[in-house]
C-alpha positions as CSV (number, residue, x, y, z in Angstrom):
1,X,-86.7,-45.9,-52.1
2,X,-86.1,-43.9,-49.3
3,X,-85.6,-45.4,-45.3
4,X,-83.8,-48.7,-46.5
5,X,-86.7,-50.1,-48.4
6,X,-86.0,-53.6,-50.0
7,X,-85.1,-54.3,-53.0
8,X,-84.3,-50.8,-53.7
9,X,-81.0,-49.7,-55.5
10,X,-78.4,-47.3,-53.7
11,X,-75.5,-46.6,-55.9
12,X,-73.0,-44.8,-54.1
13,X,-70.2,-44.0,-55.6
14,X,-66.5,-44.6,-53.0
15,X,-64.9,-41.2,-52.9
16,X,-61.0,-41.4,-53.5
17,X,-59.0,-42.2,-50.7
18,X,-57.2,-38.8,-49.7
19,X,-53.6,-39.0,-48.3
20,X,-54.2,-36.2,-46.0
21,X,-57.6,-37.3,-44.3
22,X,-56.9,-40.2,-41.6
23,X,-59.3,-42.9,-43.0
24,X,-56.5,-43.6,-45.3
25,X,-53.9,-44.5,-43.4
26,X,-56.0,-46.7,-40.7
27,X,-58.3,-48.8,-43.2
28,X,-54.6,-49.8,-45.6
29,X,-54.0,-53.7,-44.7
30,X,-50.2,-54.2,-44.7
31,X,-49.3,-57.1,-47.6
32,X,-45.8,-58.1,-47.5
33,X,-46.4,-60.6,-50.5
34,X,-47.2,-57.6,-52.4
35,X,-43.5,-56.1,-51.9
36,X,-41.4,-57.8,-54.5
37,X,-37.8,-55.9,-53.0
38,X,-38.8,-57.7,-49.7
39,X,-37.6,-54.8,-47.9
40,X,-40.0,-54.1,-45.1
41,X,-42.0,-51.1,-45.1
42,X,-40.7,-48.1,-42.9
43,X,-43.4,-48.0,-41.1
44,X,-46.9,-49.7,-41.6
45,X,-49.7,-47.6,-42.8
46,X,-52.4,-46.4,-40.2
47,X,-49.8,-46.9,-37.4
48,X,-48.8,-43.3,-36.9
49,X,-51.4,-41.1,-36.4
50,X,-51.6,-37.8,-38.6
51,X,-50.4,-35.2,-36.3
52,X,-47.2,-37.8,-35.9
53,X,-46.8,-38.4,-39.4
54,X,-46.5,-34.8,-40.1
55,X,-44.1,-34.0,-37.9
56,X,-41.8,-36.7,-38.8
57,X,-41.5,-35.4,-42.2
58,X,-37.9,-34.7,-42.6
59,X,-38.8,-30.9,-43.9
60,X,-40.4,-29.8,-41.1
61,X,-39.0,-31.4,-38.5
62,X,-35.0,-30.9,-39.5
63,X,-34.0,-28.0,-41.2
64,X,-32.7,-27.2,-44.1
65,X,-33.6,-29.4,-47.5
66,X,-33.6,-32.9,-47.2
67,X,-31.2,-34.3,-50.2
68,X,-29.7,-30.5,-50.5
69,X,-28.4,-29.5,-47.6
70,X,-28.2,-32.5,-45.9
71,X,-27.5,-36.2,-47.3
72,X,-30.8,-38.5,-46.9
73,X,-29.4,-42.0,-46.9
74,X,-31.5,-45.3,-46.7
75,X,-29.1,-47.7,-46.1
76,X,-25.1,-47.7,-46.0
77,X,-23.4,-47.2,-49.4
78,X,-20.5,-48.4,-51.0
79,X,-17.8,-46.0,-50.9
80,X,-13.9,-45.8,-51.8
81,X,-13.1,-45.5,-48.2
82,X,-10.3,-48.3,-46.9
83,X,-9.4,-48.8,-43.1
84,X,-6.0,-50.1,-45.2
85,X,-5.5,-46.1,-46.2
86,X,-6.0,-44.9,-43.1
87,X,-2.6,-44.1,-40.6
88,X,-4.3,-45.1,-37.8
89,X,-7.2,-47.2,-36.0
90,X,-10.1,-45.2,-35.3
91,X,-13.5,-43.4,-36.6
92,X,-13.7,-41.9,-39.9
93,X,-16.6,-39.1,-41.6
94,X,-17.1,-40.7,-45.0
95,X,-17.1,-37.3,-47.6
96,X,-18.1,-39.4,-49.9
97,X,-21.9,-39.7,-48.3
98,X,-21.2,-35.9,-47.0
99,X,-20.4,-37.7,-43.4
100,X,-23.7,-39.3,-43.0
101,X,-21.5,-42.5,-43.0
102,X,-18.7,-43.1,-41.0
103,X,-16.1,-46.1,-40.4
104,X,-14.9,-47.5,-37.4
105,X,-11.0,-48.7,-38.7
106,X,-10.1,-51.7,-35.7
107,X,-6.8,-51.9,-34.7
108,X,-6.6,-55.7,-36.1
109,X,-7.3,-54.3,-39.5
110,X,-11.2,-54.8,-39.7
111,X,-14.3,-52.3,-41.1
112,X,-17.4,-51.2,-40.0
113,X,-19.6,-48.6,-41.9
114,X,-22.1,-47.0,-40.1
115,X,-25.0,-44.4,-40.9
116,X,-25.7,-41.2,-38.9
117,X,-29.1,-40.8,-38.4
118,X,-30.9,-38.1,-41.4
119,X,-30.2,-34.6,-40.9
120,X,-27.2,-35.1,-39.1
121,X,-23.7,-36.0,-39.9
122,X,-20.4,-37.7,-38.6
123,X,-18.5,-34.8,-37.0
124,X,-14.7,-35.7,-37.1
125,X,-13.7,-33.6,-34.7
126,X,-15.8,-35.2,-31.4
127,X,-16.6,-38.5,-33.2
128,X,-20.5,-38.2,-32.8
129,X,-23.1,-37.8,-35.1
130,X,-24.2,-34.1,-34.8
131,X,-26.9,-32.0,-37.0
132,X,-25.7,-31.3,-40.4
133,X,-25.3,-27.5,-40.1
134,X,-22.8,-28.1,-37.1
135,X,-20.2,-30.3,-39.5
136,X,-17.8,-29.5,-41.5
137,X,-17.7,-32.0,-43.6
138,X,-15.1,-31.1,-46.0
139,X,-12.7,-30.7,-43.3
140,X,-12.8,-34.0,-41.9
141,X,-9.8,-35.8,-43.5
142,X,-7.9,-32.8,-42.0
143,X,-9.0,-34.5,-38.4
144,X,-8.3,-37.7,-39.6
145,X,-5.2,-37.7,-37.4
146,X,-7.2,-36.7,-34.0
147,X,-7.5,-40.8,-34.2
148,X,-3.5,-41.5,-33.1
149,X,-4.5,-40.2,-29.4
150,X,-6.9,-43.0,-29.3
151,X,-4.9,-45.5,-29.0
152,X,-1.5,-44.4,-27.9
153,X,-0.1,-45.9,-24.6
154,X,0.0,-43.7,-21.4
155,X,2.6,-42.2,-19.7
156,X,4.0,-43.0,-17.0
157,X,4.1,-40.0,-14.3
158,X,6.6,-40.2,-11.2
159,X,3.0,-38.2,-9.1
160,X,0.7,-40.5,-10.6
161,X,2.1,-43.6,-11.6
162,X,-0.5,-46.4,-13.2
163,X,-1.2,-49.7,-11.1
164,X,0.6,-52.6,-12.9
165,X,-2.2,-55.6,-13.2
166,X,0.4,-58.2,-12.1
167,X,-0.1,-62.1,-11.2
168,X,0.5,-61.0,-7.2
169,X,-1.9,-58.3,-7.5
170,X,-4.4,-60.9,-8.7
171,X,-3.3,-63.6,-6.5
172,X,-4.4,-60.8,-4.0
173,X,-7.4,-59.2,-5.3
174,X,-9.2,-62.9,-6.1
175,X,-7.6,-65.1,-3.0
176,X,-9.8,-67.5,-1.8
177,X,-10.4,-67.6,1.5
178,X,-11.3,-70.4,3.7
C-alpha cells in the first residue's frame, strides 16, 4: 500500500549508474584486491568532483588530440636511446616517444629516463619540458651538441679571474678562533 504500510511490497527497480551524474563517482568503494596489475588507480573514484574531472580531461584542457598530436605516455618506455652513443654528458629529447621522454646522460656514464608531463614535450633547445606545439621534435638530435657547453671548464679572464678554492683559503675561511 501506499504511506509505508507493512507488509506491503515496493519493487523499485535501481536505475543504471550514469558516468556523467555525480552519484557515480561518490558512492564507488575503491578495491585494490580487485586490481589484478596492482597498479594503483590514477585517481580514486568520487575524489574529484565533476566540474574537476572534466576539465582534467586531456582534450579539453590541452590542445590538440591526445595520442595524435601529442604523445600520451603512462609510464617511461623502452627506447633504443644509449648515454654510450651520445658525444657528450647531458639531457637528451627521446624521438622515439616524440620527446615526451628525455635522458639525463651523467658524466660517469650513468642513465636516467624521464617523462614530460602529457601534452608537453622535452624541448632540446632550453632543456625543459614545454607544450607540444612549441617543440620541434624532429629537430632535437640536431641540438644534441648544445650539451658540450654544459660541462666545459671556464676560462680564465685577466678582468675577471675565478677564485682558486685552495687549502689557505680554507685554512682562512673556516679558522677556528679562540
Amino acid at each position: 500500500g501506499v504511506g509505508g504500510a507493512q507488509g506491503s511490497k515496493v519493487s523499485k527497480r535501481a536505475k543504471p549508474l550514469d558516468p556523467d551524474e555525480d552519484d557515480y563517482y561518490y558512492d564507488d568503494p575503491v578495491d585494490e584486491r580487485n586490481n589484478p596489475t596492482n597498479e594503483a588507480p590514477a585517481v580514486p573514484p568520487g575524489f574529484l568532483s565533476p566540474s574537476v574531472r572534466e576539465y582534467l580531461d586531456l582534450g579539453k584542457s590541452i590542445p590538440g588530440r591526445p595520442g595524435t598530436d601529442y604523445p600520451v605516455l603512462g609510464k617511461v618506455p623502452y627506447t633504443n636511446f644509449y648515454c654510450d652513443d651520445q658525444s657528450f654528458p647531458g639531457f637528451f629529447a627521446d624521438v622515439e616517444t616524440r620527446c615526451q621522454a628525455w635522458h639525463y646522460c651523467d658524466i660517469d656514464g650513468r642513465q636516467a629516463t624521464f617523462l614530460c608531463p602529457n601534452g608537453t614535450q622535452f624541448s632540446q633547445a632550453v632543456f625543459v619540458c614545454d607544450w607540444w606545439f612549441n617543440v620541434r621534435c624532429e629537430l632535437s638530435p640536431k641540438l644534441y651538441a648544445i650539451n658540450s657547453r654544459l660541462y666545459g671548464t671556464p676560462t680564465e679572464s685577466p678582468t675577471r679571474p675565478h677564485r682558486l678554492i685552495t687549502k689557505e683559503l680554507l685554512e682562512n675561511i673556516f679558522v677556528r678562533r679562540k
